[in-house]
N, C-alpha and C positions, 0 to 999 in steps of 0.2 A: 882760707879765703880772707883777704883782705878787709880789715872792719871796717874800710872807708872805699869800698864798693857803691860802684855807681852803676845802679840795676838798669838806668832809665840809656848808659850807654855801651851796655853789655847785650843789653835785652835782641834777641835776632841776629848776632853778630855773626853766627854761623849759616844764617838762612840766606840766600839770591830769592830774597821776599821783594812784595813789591816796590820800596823804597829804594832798595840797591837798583832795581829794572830801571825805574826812573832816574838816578845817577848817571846808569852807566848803557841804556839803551838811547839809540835816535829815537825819536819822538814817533813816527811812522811803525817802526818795529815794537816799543812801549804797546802804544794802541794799537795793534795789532794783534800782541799779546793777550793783552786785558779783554779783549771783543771774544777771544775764542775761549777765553778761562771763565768769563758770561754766559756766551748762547753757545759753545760749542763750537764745531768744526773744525778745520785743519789748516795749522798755518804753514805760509809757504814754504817753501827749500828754502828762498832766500832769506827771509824772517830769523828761519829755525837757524843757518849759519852766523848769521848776527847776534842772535841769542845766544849761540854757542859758544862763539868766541870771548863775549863779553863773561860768560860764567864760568867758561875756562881761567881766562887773564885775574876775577875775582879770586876763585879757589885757590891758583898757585898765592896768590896775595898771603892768601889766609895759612900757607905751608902745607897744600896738597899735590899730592905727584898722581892721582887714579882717580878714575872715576866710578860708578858703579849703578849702575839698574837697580833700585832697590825696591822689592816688592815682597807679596805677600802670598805666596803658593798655600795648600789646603794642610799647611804642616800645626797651624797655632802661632809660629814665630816667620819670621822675616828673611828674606832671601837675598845673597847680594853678589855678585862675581868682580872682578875689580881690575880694570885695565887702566893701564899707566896712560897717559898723556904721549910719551913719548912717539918719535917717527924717525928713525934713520937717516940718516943725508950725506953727503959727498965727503970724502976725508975721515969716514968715521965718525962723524959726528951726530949729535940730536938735534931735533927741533920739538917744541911741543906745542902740539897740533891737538884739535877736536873738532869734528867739523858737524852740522845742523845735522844730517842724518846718520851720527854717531846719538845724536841727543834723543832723535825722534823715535828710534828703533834699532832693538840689542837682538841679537840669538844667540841662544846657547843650551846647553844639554840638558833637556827637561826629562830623560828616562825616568828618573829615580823618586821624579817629585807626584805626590796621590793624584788622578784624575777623575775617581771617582766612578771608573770602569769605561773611561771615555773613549779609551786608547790603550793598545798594547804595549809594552815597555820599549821595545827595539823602534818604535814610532818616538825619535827621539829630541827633533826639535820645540824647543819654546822661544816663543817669541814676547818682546816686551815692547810698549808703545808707552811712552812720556805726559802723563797724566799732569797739565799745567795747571790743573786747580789744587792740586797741593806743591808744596816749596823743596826747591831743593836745600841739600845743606852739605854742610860738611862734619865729618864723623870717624875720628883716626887717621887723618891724612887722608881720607880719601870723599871727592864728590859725589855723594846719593840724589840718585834723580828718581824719585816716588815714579812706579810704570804699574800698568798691569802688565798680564801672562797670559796667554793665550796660544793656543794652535795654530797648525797650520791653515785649519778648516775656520776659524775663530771660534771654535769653542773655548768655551770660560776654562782657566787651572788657576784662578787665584780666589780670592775673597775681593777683590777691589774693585771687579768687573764688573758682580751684582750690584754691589753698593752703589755705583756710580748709574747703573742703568737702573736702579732704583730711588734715585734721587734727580733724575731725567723723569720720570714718570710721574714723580710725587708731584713735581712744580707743574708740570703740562695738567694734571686732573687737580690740583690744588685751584691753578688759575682760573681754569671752567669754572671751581664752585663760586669762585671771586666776582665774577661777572653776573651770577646772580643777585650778589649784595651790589652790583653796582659799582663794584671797585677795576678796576683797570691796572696789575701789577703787573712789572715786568720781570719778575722773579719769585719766587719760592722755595726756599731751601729749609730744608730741616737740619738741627742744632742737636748736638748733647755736649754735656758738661760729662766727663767720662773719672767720677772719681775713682782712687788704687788703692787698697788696703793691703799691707804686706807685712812682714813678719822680718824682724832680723835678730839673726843665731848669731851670738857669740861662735867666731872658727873652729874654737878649741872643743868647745862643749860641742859641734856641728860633728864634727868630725870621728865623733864616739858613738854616733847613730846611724846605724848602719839606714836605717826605713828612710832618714831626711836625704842621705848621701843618694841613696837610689829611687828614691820615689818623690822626692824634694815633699814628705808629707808625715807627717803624726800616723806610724800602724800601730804604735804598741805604746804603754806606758801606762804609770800609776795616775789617780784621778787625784789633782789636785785639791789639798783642804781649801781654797777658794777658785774656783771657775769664774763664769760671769759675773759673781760678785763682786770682782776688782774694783771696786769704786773710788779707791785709789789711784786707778790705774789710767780708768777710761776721763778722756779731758782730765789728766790730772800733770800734776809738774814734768817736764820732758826731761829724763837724766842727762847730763851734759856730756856724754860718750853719742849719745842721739843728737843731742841739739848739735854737735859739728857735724854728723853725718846730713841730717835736716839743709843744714846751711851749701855743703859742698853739690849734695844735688840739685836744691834751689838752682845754686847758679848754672850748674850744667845746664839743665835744663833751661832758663831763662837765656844762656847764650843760642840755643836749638828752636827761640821762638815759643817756646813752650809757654804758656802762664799760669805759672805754679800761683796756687794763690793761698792755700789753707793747709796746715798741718796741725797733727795733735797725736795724742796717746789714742788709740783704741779700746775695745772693753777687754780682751783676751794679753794673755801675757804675753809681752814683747810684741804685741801688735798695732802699727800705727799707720796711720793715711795723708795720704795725700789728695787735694781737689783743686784743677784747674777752671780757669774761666771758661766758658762754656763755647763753640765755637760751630762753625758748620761740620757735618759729620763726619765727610772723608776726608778733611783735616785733623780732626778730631781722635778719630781713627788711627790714622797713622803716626799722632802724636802718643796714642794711649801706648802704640808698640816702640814707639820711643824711648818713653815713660820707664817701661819694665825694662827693657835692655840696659840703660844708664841706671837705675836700681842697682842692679845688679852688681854691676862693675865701681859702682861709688862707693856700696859694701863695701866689697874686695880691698877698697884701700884704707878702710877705717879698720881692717881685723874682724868680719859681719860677714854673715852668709843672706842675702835677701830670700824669702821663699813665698811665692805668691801664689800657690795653689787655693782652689776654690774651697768653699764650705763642702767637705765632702761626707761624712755620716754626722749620725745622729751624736750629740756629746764631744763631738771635736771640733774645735775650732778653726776656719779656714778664711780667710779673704775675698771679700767680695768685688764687683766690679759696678759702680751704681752709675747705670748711664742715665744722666736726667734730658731726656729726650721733649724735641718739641720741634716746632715749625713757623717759621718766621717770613714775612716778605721782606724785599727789599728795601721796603720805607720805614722795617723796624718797627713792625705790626706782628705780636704776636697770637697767631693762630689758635694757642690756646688756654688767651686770657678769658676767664667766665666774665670779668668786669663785677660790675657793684649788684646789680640782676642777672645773676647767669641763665636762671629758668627764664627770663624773658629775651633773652640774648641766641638770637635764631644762627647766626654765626658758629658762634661758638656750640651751639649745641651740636651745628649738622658735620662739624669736623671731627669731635667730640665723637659721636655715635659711628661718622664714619671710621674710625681705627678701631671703635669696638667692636664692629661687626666684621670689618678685613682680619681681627686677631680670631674671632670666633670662625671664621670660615675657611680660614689657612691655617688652624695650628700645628698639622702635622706637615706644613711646609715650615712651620717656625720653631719645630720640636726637632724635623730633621737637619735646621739649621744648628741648632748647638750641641747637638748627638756628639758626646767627645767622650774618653774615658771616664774624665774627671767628672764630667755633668752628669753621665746614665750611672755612676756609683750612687749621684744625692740625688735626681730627679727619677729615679728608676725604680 
């Protein structure tokens, strides 16, 4: 990476965020845009063809030949299928074409992917619809367009589905309590700052551990003469094999829109973090599976294996995911600040006890949400 990097014009260069809309959208389709990625709804064919073409003409700009549906089936990682641009035409030739309900809506063979016993496996379409409150980007030559996954019947096969019809309900019951204080918002969204704690393996030494190769995790080994003690380790000097890897992901991710903002050393050996600025949630979201994926691959070119499995027993060390979660209006009012009197601060108290009581009365909806290998090994 260049030491005379210019973050401030790298930063989104891979995203059709809203800055580029505004560029290279009519002003009509712009607002149109932005009104449905607000309150919802559906914009129109002709919109969506405007849209499409402008994020086409962008992508090849930027050296992409495919596009792809990029979403989030019940697997843990990210799903993507990838079709060329291209379209046939007279003499043997191409043209390269994408048209609004290419953009709006994908199908393709969802047999293989969990449903959670929704459906038989031979019941084999999924379908993907274009979720424009997160950004597109570009990611190996090819355009990813954030969708959910859904059936024929619309039932849910992704994680992005809830999320989003759970963040449609947050704002609509948020707003009601607002109007009790007398406030009048026209939005409500909840925020986390989703920081990554990851681990990277020397290849060579990686490659002599059979449990890391297959279970990407610590099964066996002698107890180190210092564990958490590292106090050398934790916030302490970054080795300089780290600080280039540090730096090369930095940018990746800062051209993906990402805002990488804090790194350091960890308390465990060779474990270190990352923390982005905090952001709305299914942005957020889909930036954390960004996050780990570019990990991963940044490794790979410094001679590093990334391994970001959870804390999973007692005595071993593992990676955490620390979502700093909260709720904010549109005026940049956060829901839950206690302020200088929190016990006299009637606001803050009744949102406050509202999530303590939605945690206490849903937890085996919020237990069977993260029900995974790795979680029922430590939470089991």
């Amino acid at each position: 990476m260049s030491e005379m990097l210019k973050v401030e014009e790298i930063f989104g260069s891979k995203v059709f965020g809203l800055g580029t809309m505004r560029q290279r959208l009519p002003i009509e389709a712009y607002t149109e845009v932005t009104t449905v990625m607000e309150k919802g709804g559906e914009l129109s064919l002709k919109t969506a063809d405007i849209v499409a073409k402008a994020m086409k003409e962008w992508a090849i700009e930027k050296g992409a030949t495919h596009y792809s549906h990029w979403f989030q089936p019940m697997t843990g990682i990210t799903a993507e299928k990838h079709d060329s641009f291209i379209k046939p035409i007279e003499d043997g030739k191409i043209s390269m074409e994408f048209k609004g309900k290419e953009l709006i809506k994908g199908e393709g063979d969802g047999s293989s992917f969990p449903s959670g016993g929704l459906r038989a496996t031979f019941e084999a379409r999924g379908y993907t619809a274009w979720d424009p409150t997160s950004y597109a980007f570009i990611k190996d030559g090819t355009l990813c367009i954030p969708t959910a996954f859904c059936s024929y019947d619309g039932s849910t096969l992704d994680k992005k589905t809830p999320l989003l019809r759970s963040m449609a309900e947050l704002d609509k019951q948020s707003r009601r309590l607002l109007k009790l204080f007398g406030k009048d918002v026209k939005k409500v969204t909840s925020t986390v700052g989703a920081e990554q704690e990851y681990f990277l393996i020397d290849k060579n030494l990686y490659q002599k551990r059979k449990d890391l190769i297959f279970c990407n995790r610590t099964l066996f080994g002698a107890k180190p003469p210092k564990g958490q003690e590292l106090e050398d380790h934790y916030y302490g000097a970054i080795k300089p094999r780290i600080v280039n890897f540090m730096k090369d992901l930095d940018e990746q991710l800062w051209k993906l829109g990402i805002p990488s903002k804090t790194k350091h050393n960890e308390v465990a050996p060779c474990q270190h973090e990352m923390a982005p600025v905090f952001t709305t949630t299914n942005l957020a979201a889909d930036q954390n599976q960004l996050t780990m994926e570019i990990m991963k691959k940044v490794a790979r070119r410094h001679g590093l294996l990334c391994l970001l499995h959870e804390k999973p027993f007692e005595g071993v060390n593992g990676s955490g995911k620390h979502n700093n979660w909260s709720i904010a209006t549109d005026k940049g009012e956060n829901l839950f600040s206690p302020g200088k009197t929190p016990m006299e601060n009637a606001q803050f108290l009744l949102f406050l006890t509202a999530v303590i009581k939605a945690v206490d009365e849903n937890q085996d909806l919020l237990r069977c949400i993260v029900a995974s290998a790795g979680n029922d090994h430590r939470l089991g």
